[in-house]
C-alpha positions in Angstrom: 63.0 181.3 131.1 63.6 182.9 134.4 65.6 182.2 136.9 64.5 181.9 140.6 67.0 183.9 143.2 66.4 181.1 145.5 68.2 178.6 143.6 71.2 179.8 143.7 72.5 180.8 146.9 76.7 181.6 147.9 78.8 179.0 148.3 80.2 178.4 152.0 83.3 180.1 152.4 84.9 177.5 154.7 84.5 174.4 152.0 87.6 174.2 149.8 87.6 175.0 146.1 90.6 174.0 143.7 89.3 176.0 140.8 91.6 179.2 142.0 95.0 176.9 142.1 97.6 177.8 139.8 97.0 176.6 136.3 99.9 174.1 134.4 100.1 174.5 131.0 98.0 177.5 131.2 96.2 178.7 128.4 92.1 179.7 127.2 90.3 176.9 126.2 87.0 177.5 123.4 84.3 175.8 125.5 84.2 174.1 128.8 81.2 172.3 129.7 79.0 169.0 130.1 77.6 167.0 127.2 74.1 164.5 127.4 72.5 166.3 130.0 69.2 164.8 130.9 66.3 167.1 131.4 62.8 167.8 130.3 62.0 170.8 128.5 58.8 171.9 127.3 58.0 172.5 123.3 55.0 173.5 122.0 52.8 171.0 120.5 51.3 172.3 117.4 48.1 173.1 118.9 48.2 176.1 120.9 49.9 174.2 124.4 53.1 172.5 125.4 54.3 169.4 126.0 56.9 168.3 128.0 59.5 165.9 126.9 62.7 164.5 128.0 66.2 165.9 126.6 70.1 165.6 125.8 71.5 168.9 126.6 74.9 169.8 126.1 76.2 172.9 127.6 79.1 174.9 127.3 81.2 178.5 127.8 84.6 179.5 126.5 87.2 179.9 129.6 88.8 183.3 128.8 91.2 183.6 131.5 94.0 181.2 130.9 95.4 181.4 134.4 91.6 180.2 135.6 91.9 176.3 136.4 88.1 176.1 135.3 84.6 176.6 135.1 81.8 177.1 137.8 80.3 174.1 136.2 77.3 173.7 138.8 76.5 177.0 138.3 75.8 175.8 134.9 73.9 173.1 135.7 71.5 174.7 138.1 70.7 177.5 135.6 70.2 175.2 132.6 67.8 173.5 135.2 65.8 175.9 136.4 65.5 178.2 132.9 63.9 174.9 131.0 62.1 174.0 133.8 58.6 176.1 132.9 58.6 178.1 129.8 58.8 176.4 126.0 61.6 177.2 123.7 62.1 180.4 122.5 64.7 182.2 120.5 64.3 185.0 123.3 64.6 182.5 125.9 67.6 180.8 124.6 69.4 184.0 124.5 68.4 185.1 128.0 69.5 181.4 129.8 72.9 181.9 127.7 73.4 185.2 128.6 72.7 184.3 132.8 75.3 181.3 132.1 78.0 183.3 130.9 77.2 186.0 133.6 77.6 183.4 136.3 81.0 182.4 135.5 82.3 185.9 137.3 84.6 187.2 134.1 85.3 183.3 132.9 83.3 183.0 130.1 82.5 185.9 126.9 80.6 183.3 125.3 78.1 180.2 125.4 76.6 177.7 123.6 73.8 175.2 123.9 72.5 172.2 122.2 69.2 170.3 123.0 67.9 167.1 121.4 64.3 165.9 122.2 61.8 163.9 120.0 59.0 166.3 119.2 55.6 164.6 118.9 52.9 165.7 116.4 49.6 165.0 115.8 49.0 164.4 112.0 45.7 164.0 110.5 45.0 160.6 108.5 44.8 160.9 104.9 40.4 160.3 104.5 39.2 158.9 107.5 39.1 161.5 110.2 41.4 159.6 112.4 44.9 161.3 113.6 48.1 159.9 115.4 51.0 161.5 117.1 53.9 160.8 115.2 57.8 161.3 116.3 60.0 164.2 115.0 63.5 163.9 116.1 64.8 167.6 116.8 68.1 169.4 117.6 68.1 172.9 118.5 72.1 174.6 118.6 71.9 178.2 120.0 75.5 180.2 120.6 75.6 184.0 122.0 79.1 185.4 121.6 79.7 189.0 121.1 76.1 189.6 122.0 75.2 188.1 118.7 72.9 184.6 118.9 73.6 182.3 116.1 70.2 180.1 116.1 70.3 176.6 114.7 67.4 173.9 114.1 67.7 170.5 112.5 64.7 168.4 112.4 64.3 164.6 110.6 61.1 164.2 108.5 60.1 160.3 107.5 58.2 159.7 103.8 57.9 157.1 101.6 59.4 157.1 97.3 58.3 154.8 94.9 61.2 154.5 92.6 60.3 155.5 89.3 62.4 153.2 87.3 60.4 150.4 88.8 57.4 152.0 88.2 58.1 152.0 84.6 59.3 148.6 84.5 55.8 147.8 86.1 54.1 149.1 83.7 55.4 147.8 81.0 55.4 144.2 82.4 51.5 144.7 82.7 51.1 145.9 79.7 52.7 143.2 78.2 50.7 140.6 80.4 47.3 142.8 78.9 48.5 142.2 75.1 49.3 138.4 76.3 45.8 138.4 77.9 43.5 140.0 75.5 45.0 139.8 72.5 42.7 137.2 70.9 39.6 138.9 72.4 37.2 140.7 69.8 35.3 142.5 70.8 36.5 144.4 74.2 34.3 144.9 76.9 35.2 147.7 79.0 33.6 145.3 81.4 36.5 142.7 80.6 39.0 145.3 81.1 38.0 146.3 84.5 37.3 143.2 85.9 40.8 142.2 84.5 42.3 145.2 86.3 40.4 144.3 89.6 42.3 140.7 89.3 45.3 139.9 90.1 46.4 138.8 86.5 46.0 142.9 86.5 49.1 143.4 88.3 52.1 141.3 86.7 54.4 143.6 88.5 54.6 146.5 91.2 57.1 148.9 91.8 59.5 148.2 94.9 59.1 151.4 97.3 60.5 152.3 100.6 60.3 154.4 104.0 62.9 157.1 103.3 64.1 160.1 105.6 64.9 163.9 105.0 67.4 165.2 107.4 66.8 168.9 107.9 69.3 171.6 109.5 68.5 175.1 108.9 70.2 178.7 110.3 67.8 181.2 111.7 67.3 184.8 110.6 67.1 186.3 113.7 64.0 188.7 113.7 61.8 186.1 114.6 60.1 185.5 117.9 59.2 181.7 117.8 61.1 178.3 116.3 59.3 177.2 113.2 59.6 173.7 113.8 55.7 173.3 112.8 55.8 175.1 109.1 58.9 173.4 108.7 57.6 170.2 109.3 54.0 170.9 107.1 56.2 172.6 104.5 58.5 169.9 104.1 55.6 166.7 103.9 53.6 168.9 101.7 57.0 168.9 99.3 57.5 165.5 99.6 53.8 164.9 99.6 54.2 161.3 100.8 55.1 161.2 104.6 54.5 158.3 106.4 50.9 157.8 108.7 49.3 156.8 111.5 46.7 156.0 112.1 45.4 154.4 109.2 42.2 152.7 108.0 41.7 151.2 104.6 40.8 154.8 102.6 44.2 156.5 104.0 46.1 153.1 103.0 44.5 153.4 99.1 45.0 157.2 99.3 48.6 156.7 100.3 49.1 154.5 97.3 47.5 156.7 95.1 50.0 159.6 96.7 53.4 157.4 95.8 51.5 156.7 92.2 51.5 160.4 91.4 55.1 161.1 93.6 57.7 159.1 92.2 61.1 160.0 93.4 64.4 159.1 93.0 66.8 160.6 95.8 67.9 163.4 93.7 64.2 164.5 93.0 63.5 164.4 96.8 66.6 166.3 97.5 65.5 169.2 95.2 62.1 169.5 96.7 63.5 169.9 100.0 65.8 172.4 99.0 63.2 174.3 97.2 60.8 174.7 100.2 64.0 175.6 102.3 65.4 178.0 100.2 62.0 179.9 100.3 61.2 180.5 103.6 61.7 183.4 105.5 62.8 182.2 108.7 65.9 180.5 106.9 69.5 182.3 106.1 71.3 178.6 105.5 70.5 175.4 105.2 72.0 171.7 104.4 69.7 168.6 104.1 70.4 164.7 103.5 67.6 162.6 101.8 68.3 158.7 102.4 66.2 156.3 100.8 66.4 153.1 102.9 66.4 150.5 99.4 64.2 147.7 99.3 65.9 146.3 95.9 69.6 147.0 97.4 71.1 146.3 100.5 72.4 149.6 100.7 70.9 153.3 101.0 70.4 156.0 98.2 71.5 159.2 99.4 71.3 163.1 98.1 72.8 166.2 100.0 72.0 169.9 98.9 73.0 172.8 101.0 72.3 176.9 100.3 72.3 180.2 101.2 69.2 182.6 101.3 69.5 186.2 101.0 
């Protein structure tokens, strides 16, 4: 994320500027800035390139000086601008762009923080056919130098579907009891009968309700590391939850999705506990917090877990 000389050029001396009047009131204010920014940044796409996307940036540095009226907040602008423009995200990016914003407020600012928001897009393999889709990951990315010291944040949403496993045992028992009521009187049983039975729809009396359901991820980053692990986060997470939703999809992925929910029922709480287990092992992460809502389809309201921990 470098910074073109050309871009920023001195100010004419002979326009007026109202910054340097006297300040009422005067004291140092924590951060000074510009929130929903629109600009594209470029991410890297899980395959070796980068993409680039559109993205709400807010920016921001503290105002020391308390007799300062304000910010050179175009100076801000232009350098957001031009450090996103051509390189993708990097914890040694980030720091250098805060680090030129704080240096172009003249002895205003000691510190500065950044947050971006962008939809990552990922290309996930289907389940059996061969076929892949790009599916949407929305991500936020906080990053705040001060003292030196970058404090790295990166919150990601995963999507997944849960089968409720109280359902699932109410289903079975209601076909269970529609076999006995079936086949009760039959001497001998085929295993013939039984399958063709199964195949029918007399061989589902019940099904358990199930519903698209969302992990909300934000992790603090250890910060040794070169690159944002938005990618392992993202595999780790739907390998966890071992149920996240598809795209494209033939009839093979649809069967092997349903056979995925059979064998991963989850209430909330379960959910929650396998997201905190993967976070709470990687190396990348020194805190996290996550939010699992499942989106009911028996209740007109949401089912909801939050974990948070600390790694050593």
């Amino acid at each position: 994320m470098t910074m073109s000389s050309s871009m920023f050029q001195a100010p004419r001396a002979d326009l007026p500027d109202v910054a340097h009047q006297s300040v009422p009131l005067a004291r140092e204010l924590q951060w000074v800035g510009m929130d929903n920014i629109a600009l594209p940044v470029r991410i890297a796409d899980g395959a070796g390139g980068t993409l680039q996307v559109p993205a709400a940036i807010d920016m921001a540095v503290n105002l020391g000086n308390p007799d300062a009226r304000g910010i050179h907040m175009s100076r801000l602008y232009l350098r957001l601008q031009d450090g996103l423009a051509s390189e993708a995200i990097t914890p040694a990016g980030l720091r250098h762009l805060l680090q030129d914003c704080i240096v172009s407020q003249d002895g205003l600012a000691s510190r500065a923080r950044l947050n971006i928001r962008y939809d990552a897009l990922l290309q996930r393999p289907a389940l059996q056919s061969g076929f892949s889709g790009w599916k949407r990951y929305p991500v936020e990315i906080e990053a705040v130098l001060a003292d030196g010291h970058l404090r790295l944040s990166l919150g990601l949403e995963v999507e997944y579907s849960s089968t409720c496993p109280a359902s699932a045992a109410l289903s079975r028992q209601a076909n269970a009891e529609r076999f006995v009521q079936d086949f009760d009187a039959v001497q001998p049983l085929s295993s013939d009968a039984v399958v063709d039975w199964l195949a029918s729809e007399r061989g589902m009396a019940a099904t358990p309700h199930a519903q698209r359901s969302r992990a909300q991820v934000r992790v603090e980053l250890k910060p040794q590391f070169d690159e944002l692990p938005l990618l392992a986060l993202v595999d780790a997470l739907e390998a966890a939850l071992a149920t996240p939703v598809q795209t494209a999809v033939k009839r093979e992925d649809e069967q092997a999705f349903a056979r995925l929910n059979a064998e991963n029922l989850m209430f909330c709480e379960d959910a929650a506990r396998r997201v905190a287990a993967v976070l709470a092992d990687d190396p990348h992460v020194t805190r996290y917090e996550a939010t699992v809502s499942h989106f009911e389809s028996l209740h007109p309201h949401d089912a909801v877990a939050r974990i948070s921990g600390e790694n050593p």
